[in-house]
N, C-alpha and C positions, 0 to 999 in steps of 0.2 A: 193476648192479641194473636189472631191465626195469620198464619205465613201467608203472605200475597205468591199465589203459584205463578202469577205471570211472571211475576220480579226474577223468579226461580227460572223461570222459561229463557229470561234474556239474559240473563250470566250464564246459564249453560250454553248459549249459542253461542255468548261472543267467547268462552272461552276455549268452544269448540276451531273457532274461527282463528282463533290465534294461536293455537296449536297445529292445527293446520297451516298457516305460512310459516310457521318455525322452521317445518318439514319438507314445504315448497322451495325455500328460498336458498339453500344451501344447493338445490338442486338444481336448482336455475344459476348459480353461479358456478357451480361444475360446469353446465351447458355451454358459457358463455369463457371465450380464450382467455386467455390472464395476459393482462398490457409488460411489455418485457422493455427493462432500462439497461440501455449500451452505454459504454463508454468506452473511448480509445483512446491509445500512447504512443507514445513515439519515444524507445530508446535506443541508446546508441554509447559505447564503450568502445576502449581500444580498442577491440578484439571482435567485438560485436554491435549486430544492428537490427532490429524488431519492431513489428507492432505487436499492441496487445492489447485485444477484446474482452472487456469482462463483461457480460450479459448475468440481470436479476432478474427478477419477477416479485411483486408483493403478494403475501396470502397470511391470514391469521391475521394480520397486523403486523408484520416485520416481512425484511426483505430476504432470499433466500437465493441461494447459487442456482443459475439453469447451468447445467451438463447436459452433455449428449449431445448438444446440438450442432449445426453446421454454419459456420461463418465464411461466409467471402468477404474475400477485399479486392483491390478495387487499387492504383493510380491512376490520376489524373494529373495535366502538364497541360496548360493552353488547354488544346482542344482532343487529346491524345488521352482517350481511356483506356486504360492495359490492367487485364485482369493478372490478378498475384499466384488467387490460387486459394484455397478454400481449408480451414482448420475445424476442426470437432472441438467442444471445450471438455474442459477437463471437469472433476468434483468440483473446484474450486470456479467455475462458471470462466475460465479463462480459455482464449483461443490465441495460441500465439505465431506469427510469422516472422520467417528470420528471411532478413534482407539482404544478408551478408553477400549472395550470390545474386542480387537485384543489380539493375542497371537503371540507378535512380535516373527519371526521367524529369528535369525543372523548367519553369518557366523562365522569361527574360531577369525577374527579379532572384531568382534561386529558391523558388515557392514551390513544393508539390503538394496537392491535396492528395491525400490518404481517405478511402473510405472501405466500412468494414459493414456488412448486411447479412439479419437473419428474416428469412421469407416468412419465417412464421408456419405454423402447422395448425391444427385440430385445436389442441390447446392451448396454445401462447401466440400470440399478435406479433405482424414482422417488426422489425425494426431496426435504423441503421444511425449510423453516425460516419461523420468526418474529422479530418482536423487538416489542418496548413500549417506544414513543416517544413523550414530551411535548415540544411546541414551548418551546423558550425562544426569547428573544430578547436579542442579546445588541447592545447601541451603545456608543457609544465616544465623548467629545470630549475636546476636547485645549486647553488652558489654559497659560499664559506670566502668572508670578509673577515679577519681578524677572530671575532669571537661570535660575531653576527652568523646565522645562519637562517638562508634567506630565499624562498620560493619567488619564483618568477612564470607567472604565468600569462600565457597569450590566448588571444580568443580571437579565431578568424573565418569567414566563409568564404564559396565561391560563388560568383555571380558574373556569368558570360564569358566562362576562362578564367577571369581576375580573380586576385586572392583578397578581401577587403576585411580590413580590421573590423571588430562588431565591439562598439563603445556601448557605456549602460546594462551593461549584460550583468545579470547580480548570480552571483560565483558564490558558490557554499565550498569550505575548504575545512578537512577534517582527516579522521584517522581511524583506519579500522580497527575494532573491536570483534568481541566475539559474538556480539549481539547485534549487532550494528554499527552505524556509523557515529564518532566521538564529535559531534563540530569545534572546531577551535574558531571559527570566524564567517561570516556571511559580509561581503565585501562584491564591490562592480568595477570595472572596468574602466579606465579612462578612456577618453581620447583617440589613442592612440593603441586601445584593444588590451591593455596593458595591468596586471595587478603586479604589484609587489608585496609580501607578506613574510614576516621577522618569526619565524620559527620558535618555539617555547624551546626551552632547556632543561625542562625537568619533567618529562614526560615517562612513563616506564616503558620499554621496548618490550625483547626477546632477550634470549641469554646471551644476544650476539648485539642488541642495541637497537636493532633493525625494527622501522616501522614504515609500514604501507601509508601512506598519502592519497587522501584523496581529493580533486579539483571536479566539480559538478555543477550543475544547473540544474535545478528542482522542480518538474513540470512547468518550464516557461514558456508563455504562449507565444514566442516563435518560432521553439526549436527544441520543444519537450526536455527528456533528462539526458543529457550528457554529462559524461562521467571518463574521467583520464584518472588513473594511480601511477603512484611510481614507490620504489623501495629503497629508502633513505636512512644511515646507520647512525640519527638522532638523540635514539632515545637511550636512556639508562638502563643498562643490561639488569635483569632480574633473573636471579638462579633460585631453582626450586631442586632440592634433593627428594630423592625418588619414594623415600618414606615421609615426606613435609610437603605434603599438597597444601597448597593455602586455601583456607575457608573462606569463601568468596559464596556472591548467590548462583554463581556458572558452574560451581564444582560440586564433587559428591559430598563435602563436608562445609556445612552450613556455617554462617559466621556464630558466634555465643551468640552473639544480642539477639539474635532471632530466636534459637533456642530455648533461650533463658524466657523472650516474651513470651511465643508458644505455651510453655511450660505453666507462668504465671496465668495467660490466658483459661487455658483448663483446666485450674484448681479453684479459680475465682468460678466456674461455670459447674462444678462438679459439689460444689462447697455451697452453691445456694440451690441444688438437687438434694444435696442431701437433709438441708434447711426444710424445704419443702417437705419431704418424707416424715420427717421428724414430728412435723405440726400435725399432718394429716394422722399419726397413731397419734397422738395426744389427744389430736381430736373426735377421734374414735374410742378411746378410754372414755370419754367424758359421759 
């Protein structure tokens, strides 16, 4: 049977044709800005008070930090917009502003809207967000009943001058670590702004017993993360001698059991490499 040359003529166009948008289209999406996702926070520690912008962008199929760029922010109070002041973000796509020297400006309910905006450039689409945040404030003391030893925490804002209890407020309560935070309990607030929470007893401290405390609020949507610590001599002293570092996953010396797995992991993987080799000269003799 002879070749039909048309047949030939219209696979080589269309696959001309489709090599060609291969080459268009990537082009045309350089041409065109990449859409950019904000998100803002609001926190707030003893010692400190911030927002903080993180700006993405999607490309390839995953999402990827924008750096470089310039964020404003923005209070708002009623009718009262006062500019903050303007952050570049870091590698990490974050822009941060500390508050600490702000003069929180609130409405009649103790509400400030926060807003944080990038205008957008050549390549990336502007983009902004808000949130509405009332300060709480959240303290902490700690009380020794007999054998009982026993946090007392309160949760309270201002609203018009007044100081008002804030009931339902759900309290994460835990203890630092080297990695992070340990939770010991996720618990709310009565009534009357009030937790009370019975301390464990068998906790490991420092060589001194001493353990950080912590009382927080975990991105709540009326008052983002607040965070109070305190330094309480709870926990069971642990002494390490200077030649006896304990084999932990945070220290230079691994625990066995990892070791040992590791170990077995790469003999069990080296042991059917060498299976393989084995077969393939036998199979080669043959």
């Amino acid at each position: 049977m002879r070749p039909n040359i048309h047949t030939y003529g219209w696979l080589n166009c269309l696959f001309i044709c489709l090599v060609a948008t291969a080459a268009i289209n990537p082009l045309t999406a350089q041409d065109s800005p990449l859409r950019v996702y904000m998100y803002l926070d609001y926190f707030k520690t003893d010692d400190s008070q911030y927002l903080q912008a993180e700006l993405k962008y999607r490309e390839d199929g995953g999402f990827k930090q924008l750096k470089g760029v310039e964020v404003v922010f923005t209070m708002t109070a009623d009718t009262s917009i006062i500019d903050l002041g303007k952050k570049t973000t870091t590698a990490d796509g974050l822009a941060r502003l500390d508050l600490s020297e702000v003069a929180i400006v609130a409405d009649t309910l103790g509400i400030t809207q926060y807003e944080a905006s990038f205008e957008g450039n050549e390549s990336y689409k502007s983009s902004s967000k808000d949130i509405e945040v009332g300060v709480v404030n959240i303290s902490m003391q700690t009380e020794e009943v007999d054998s009982i030893r026993r946090l007392n925490i309160m949760a309270t804002k201002q609203v018009g001058g007044n100081s008002l209890v804030v009931e339902d407020l759900d309290i994460k309560i835990g203890i630092e670590r080297l990695f992070g935070l340990l939770t010991l309990s996720e618990v709310s607030t009565d009534e009357d702004g009030l937790v009370q929470f019975d301390f464990p007893i068998d906790l490991p401290g420092d060589a001194l017993g001493n353990i950080n405390v912590i009382a927080m609020t975990d991105d709540d949507d009326d008052f983002g993360t607040v965070k109070t610590r305190t330094k309480v001599g709870w926990g069971k002293p642990v002494y390490y001698h200077a030649n006896e570092a304990p084999r932990t996953l945070w220290s230079r010396d691994a625990p066995l059991w990892i070791i040992i797995t590791v170990l077995f992991l790469f003999l069990v993987v080296w042991y059917h490499y060498f299976l393989a080799v084995n077969h393939l000269i036998k199979i080669r003799k043959l």
